[in-house]
The first five atom37 places (N, CA, C, CB, O) and aatype in JSON, in Angstrom:
{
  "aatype": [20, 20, 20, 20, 20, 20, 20, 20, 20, 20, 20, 20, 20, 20, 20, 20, 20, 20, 20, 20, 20, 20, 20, 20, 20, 20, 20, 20, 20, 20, 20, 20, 20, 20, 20, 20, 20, 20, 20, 20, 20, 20, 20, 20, 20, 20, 20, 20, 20, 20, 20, 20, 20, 20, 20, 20, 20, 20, 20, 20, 20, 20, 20, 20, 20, 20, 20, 20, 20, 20, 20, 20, 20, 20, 20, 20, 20, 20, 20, 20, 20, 20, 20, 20, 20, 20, 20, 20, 20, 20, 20, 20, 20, 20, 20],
  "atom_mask": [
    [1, 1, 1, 1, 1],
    [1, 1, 1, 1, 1],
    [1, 1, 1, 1, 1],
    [1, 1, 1, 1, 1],
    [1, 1, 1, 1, 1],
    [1, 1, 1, 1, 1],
    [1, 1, 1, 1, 1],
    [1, 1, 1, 1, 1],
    [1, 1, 1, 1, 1],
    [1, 1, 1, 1, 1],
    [1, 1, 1, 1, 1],
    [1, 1, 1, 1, 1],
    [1, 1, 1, 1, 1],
    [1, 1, 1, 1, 1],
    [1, 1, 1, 1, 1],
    [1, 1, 1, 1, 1],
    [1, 1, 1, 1, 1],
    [1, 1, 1, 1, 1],
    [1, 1, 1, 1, 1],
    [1, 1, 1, 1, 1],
    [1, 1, 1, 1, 1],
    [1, 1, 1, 1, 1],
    [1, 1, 1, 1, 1],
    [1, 1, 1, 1, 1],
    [1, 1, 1, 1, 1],
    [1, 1, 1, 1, 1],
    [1, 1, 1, 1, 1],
    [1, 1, 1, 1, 1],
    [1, 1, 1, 1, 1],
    [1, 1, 1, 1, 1],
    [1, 1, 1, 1, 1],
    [1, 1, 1, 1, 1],
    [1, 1, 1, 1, 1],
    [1, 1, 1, 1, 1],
    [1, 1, 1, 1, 1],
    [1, 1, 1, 1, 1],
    [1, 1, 1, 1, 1],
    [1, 1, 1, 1, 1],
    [1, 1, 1, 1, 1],
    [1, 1, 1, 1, 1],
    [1, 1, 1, 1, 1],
    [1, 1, 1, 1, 1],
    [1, 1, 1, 1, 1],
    [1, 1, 1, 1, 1],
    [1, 1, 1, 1, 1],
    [1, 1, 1, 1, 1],
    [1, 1, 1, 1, 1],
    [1, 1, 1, 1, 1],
    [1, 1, 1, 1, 1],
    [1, 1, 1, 1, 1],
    [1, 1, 1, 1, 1],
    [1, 1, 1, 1, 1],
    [1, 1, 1, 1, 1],
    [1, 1, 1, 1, 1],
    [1, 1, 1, 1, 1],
    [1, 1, 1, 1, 1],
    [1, 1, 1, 1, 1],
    [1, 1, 1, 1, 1],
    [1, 1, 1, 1, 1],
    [1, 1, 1, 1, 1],
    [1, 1, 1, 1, 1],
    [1, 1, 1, 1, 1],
    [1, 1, 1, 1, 1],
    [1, 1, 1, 1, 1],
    [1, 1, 1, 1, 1],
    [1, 1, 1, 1, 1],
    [1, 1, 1, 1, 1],
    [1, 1, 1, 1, 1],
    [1, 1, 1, 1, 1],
    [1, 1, 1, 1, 1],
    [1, 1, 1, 1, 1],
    [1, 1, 1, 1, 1],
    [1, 1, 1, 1, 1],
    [1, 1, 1, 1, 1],
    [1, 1, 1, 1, 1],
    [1, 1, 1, 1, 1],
    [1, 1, 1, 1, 1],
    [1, 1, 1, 1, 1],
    [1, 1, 1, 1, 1],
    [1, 1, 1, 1, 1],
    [1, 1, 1, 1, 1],
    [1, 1, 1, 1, 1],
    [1, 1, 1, 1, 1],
    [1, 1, 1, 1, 1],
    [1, 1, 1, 1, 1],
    [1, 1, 1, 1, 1],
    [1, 1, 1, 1, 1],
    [1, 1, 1, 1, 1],
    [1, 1, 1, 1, 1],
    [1, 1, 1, 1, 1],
    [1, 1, 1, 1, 1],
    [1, 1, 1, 1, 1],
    [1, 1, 1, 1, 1],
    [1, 1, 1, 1, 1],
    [1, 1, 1, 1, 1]
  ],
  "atom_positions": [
    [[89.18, -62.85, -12.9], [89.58, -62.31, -11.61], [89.73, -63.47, -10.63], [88.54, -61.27, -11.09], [89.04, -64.47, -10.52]],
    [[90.91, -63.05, -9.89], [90.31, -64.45, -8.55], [90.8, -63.7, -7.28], [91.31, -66.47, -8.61], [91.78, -62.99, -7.11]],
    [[90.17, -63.95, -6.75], [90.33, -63.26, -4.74], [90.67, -64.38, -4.41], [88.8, -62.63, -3.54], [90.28, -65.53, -4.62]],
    [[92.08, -63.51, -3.46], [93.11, -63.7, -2.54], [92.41, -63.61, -0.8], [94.31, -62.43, -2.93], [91.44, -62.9, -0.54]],
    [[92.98, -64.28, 0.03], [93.06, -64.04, 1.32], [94.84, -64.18, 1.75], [91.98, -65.14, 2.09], [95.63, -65.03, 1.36]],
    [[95.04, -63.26, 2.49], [96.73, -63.49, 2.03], [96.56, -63.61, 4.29], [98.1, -61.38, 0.69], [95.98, -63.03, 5.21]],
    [[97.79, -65.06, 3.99], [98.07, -64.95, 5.7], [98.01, -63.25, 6.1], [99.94, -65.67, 6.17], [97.84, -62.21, 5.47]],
    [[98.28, -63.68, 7.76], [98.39, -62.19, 8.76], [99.5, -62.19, 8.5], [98.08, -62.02, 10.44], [100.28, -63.1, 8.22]],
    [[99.67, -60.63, 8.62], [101.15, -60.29, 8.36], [101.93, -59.87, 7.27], [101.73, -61.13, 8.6], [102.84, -59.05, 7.21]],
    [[101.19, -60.91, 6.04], [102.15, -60.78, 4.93], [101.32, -59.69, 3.93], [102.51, -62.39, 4.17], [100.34, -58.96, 4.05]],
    [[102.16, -59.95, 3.04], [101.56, -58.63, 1.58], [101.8, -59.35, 0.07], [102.86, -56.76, 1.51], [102.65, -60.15, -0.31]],
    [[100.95, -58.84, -0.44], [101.17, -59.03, -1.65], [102.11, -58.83, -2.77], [100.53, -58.72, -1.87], [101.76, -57.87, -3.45]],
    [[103.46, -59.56, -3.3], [104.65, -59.27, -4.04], [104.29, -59.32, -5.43], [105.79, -60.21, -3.74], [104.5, -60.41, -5.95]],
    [[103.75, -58.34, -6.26], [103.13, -58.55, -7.5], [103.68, -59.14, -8.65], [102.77, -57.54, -7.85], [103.1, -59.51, -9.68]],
    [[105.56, -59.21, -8.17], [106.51, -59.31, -8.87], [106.6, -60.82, -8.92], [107.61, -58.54, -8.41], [106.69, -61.53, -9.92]],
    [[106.56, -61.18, -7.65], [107.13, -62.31, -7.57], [105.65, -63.34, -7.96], [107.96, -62.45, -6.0], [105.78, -64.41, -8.55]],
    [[104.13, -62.74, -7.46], [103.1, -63.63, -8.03], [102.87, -63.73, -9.63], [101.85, -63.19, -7.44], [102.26, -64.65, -10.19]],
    [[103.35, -62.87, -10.14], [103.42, -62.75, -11.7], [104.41, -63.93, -12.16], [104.02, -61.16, -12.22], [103.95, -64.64, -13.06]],
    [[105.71, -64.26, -11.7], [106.49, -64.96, -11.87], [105.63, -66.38, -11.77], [107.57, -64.64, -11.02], [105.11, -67.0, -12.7]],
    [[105.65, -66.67, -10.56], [104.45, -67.9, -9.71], [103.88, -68.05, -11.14], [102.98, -67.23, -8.15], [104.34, -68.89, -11.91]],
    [[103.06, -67.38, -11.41], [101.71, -67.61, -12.61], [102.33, -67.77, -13.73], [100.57, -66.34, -12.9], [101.88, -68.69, -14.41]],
    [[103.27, -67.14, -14.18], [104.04, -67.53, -15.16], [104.58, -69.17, -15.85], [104.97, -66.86, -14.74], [104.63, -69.91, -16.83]],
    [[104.9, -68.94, -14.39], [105.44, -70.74, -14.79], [104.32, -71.85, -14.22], [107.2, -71.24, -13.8], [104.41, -73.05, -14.45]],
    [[103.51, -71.37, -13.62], [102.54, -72.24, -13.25], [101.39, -72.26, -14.42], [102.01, -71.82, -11.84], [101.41, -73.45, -14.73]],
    [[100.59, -71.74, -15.1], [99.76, -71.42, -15.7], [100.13, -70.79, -17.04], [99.12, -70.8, -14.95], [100.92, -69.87, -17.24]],
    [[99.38, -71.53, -17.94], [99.17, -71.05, -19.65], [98.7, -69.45, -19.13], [97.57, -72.18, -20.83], [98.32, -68.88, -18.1]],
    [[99.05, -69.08, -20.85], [98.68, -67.5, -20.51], [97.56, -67.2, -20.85], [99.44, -66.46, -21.11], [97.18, -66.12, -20.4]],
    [[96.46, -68.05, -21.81], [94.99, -67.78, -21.32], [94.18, -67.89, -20.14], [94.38, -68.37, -21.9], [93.03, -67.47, -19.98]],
    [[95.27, -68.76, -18.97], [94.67, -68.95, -17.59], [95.07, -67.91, -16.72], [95.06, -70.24, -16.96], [94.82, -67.94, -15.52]],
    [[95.7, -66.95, -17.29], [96.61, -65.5, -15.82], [95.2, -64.68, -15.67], [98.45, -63.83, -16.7], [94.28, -64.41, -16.44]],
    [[95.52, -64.4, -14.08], [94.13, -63.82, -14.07], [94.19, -62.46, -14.14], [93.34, -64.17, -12.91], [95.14, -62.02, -13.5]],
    [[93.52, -61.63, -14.68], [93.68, -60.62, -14.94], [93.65, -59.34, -14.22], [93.16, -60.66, -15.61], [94.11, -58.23, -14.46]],
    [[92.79, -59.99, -13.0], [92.3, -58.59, -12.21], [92.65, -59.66, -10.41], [89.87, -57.9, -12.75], [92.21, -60.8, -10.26]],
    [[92.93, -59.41, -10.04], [93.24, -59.74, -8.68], [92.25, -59.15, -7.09], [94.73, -59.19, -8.68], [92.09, -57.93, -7.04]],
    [[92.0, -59.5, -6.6], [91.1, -59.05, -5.28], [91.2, -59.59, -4.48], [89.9, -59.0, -5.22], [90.75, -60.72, -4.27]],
    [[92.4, -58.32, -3.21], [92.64, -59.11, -1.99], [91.39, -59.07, -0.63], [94.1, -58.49, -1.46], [91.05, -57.99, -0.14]],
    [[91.01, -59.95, -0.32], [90.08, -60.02, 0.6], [90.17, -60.11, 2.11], [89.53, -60.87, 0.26], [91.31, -60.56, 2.23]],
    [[89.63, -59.96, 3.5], [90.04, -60.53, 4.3], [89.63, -62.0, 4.76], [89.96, -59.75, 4.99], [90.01, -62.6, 5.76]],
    [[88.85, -62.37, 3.87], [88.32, -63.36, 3.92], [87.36, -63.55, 3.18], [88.09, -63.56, 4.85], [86.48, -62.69, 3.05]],
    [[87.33, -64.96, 2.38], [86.23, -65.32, 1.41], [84.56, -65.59, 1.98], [86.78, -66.7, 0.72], [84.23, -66.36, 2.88]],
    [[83.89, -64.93, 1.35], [82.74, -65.0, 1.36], [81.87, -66.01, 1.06], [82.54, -64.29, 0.9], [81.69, -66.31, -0.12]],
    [[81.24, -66.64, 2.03], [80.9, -68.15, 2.14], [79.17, -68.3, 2.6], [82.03, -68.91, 3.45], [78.7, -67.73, 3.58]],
    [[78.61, -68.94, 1.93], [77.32, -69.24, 2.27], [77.04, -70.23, 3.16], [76.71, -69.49, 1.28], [77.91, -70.86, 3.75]],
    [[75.69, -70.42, 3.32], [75.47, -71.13, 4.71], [76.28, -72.68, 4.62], [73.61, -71.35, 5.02], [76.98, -73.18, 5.5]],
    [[75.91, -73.29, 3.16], [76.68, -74.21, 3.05], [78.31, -74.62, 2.66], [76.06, -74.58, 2.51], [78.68, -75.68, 2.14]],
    [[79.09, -73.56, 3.04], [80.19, -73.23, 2.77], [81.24, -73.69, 1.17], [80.63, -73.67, 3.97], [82.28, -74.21, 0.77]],
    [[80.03, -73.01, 0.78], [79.99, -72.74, -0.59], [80.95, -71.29, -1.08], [78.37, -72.61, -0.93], [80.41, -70.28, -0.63]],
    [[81.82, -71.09, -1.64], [82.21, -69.65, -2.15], [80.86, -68.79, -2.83], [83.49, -69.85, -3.4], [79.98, -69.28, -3.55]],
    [[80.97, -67.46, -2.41], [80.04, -66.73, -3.4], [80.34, -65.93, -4.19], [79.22, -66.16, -2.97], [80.42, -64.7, -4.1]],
    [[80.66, -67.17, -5.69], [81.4, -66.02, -6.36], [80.22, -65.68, -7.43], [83.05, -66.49, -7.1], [80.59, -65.72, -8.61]],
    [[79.36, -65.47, -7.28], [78.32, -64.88, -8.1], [78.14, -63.28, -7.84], [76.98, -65.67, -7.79], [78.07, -62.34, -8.63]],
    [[78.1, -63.34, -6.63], [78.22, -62.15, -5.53], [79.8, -61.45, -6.22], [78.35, -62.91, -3.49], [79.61, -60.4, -6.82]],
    [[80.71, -61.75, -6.19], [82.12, -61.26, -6.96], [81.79, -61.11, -8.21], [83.38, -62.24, -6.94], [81.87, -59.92, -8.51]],
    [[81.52, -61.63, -8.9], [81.1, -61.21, -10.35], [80.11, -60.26, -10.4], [80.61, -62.32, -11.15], [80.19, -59.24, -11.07]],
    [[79.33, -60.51, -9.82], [78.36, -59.47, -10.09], [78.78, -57.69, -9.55], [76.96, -60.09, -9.29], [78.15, -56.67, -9.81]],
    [[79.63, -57.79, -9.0], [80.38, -56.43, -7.93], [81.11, -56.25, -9.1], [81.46, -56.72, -6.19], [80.96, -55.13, -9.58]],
    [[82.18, -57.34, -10.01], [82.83, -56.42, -10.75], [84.22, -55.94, -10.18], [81.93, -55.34, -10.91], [84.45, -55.76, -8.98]],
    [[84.96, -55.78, -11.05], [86.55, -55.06, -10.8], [86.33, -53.44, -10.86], [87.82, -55.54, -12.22], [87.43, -53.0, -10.55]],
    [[85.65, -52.6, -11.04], [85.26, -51.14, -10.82], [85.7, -51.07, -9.18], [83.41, -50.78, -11.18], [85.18, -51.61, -8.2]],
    [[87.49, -49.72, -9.37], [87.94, -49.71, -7.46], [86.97, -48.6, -7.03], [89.95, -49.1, -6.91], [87.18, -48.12, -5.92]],
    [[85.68, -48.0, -7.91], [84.77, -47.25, -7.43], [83.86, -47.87, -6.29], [84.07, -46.85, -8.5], [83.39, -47.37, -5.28]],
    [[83.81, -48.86, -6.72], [82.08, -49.94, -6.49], [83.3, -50.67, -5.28], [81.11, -51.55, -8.52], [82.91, -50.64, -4.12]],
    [[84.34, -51.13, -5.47], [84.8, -52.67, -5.3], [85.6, -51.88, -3.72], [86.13, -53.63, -6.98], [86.49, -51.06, -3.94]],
    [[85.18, -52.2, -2.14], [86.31, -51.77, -1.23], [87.49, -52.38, -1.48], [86.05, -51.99, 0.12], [88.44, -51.64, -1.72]],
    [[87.67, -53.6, -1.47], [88.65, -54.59, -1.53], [89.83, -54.01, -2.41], [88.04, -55.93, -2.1], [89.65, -53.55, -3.54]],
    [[91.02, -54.07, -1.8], [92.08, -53.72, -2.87], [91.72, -54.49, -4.02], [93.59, -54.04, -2.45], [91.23, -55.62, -4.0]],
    [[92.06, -53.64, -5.26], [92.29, -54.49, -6.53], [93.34, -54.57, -7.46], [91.45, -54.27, -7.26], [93.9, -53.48, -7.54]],
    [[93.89, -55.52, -8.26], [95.24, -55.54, -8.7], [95.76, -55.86, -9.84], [95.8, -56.15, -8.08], [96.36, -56.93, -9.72]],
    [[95.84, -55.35, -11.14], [95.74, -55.63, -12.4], [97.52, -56.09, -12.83], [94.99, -54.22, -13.2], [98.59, -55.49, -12.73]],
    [[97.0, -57.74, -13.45], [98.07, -57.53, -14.64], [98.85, -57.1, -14.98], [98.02, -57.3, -15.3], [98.2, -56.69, -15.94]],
    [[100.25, -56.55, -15.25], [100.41, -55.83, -16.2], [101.57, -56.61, -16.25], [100.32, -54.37, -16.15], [102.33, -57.04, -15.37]],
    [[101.54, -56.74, -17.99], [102.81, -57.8, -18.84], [103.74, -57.11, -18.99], [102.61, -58.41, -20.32], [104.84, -57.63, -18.83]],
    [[103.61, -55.19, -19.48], [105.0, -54.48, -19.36], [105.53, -54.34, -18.39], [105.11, -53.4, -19.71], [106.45, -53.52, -18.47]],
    [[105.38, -54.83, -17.36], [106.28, -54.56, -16.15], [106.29, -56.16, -15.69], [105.59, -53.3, -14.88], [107.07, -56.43, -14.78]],
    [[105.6, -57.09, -16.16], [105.35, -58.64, -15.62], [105.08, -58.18, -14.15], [106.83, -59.9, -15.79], [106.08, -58.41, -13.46]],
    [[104.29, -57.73, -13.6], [104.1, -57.68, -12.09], [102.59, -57.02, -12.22], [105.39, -56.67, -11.13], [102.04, -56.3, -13.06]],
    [[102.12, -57.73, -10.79], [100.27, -57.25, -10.77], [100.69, -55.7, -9.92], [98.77, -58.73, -9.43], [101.6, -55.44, -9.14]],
    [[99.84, -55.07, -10.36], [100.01, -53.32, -9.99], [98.41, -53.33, -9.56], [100.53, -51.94, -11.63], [97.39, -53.9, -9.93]],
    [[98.77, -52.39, -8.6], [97.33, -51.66, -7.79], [96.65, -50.86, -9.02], [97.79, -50.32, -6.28], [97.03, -49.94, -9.75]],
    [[94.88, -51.99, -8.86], [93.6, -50.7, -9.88], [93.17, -49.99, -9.74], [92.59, -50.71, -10.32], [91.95, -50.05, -9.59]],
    [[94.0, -48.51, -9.69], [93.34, -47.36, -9.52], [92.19, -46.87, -10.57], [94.34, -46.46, -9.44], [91.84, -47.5, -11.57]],
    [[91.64, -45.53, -10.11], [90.48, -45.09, -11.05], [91.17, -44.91, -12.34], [89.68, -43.7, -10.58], [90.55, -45.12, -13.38]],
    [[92.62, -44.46, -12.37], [93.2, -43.59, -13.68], [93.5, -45.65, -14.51], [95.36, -42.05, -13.12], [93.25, -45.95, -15.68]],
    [[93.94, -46.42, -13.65], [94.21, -47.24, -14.79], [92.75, -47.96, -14.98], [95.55, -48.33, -14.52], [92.82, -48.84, -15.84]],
    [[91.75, -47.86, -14.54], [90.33, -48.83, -14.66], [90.02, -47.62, -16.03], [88.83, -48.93, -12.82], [90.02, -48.12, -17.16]],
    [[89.84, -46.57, -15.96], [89.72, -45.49, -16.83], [90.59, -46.23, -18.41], [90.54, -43.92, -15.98], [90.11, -46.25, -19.55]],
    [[91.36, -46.53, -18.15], [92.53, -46.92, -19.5], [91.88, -48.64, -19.85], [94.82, -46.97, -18.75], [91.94, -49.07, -21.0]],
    [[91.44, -49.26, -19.04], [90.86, -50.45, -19.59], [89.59, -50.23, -20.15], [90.75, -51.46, -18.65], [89.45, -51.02, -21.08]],
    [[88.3, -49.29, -19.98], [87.2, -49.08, -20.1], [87.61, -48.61, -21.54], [86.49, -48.27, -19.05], [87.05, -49.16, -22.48]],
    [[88.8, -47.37, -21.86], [88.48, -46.77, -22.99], [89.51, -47.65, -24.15], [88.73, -45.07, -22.81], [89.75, -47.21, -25.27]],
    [[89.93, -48.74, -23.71], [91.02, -49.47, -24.17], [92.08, -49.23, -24.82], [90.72, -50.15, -24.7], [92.51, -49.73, -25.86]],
    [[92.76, -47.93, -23.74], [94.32, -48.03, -23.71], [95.09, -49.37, -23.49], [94.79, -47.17, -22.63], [95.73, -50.16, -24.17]],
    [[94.71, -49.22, -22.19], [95.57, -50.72, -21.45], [94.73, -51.96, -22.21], [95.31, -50.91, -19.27], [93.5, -51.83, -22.25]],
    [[95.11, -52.73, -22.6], [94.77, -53.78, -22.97], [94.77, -54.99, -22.07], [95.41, -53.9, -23.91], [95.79, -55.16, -21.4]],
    [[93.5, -56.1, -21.92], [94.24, -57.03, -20.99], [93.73, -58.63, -21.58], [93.77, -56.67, -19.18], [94.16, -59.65, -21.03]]
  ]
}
């Protein structure tokens, strides 16, 4: 997974960041699960806390933060709803 802070204003193009990653990054490095934030979560020593992110998990039950999966049949990251987190748990969707 890796969390996003995306400028004011703009939005997330799943189409076009899939592309980005494509040619930027091997395909054991694409990240799989996406999390847009309004801002990264930082400790006193302005440290990231991504222990705190891992431990929360990609579940859009648990997780407020939009979340944004993968998907190679369409090459574009798509919004993780309950019905597609449901299809990774019982491993329809594959990732």
């Amino acid at each position: 997974m890796a969390a996003l802070v995306l400028r004011p204003g703009c939005r997330l193009d799943g189409t076009a960041l899939y592309r980005h990653v494509e040619q930027l990054l091997p395909p054991y490095a694409w990240p799989r699960f996406l999390r847009l934030q309004e801002q990264l979560a930082m400790t006193e020593t302005f440290k990231q806390q991504k222990v705190r992110l891992a431990q929360e998990g990609c579940d859009p039950a648990r997780v407020p933060d939009p979340l944004f999966l993968l998907d190679e049949a369409t090459k574009a990251y798509v919004p993780l709803g309950p019905a597609l987190w449901e299809g990774v748990l019982d491993g329809r969707l594959r990732i």
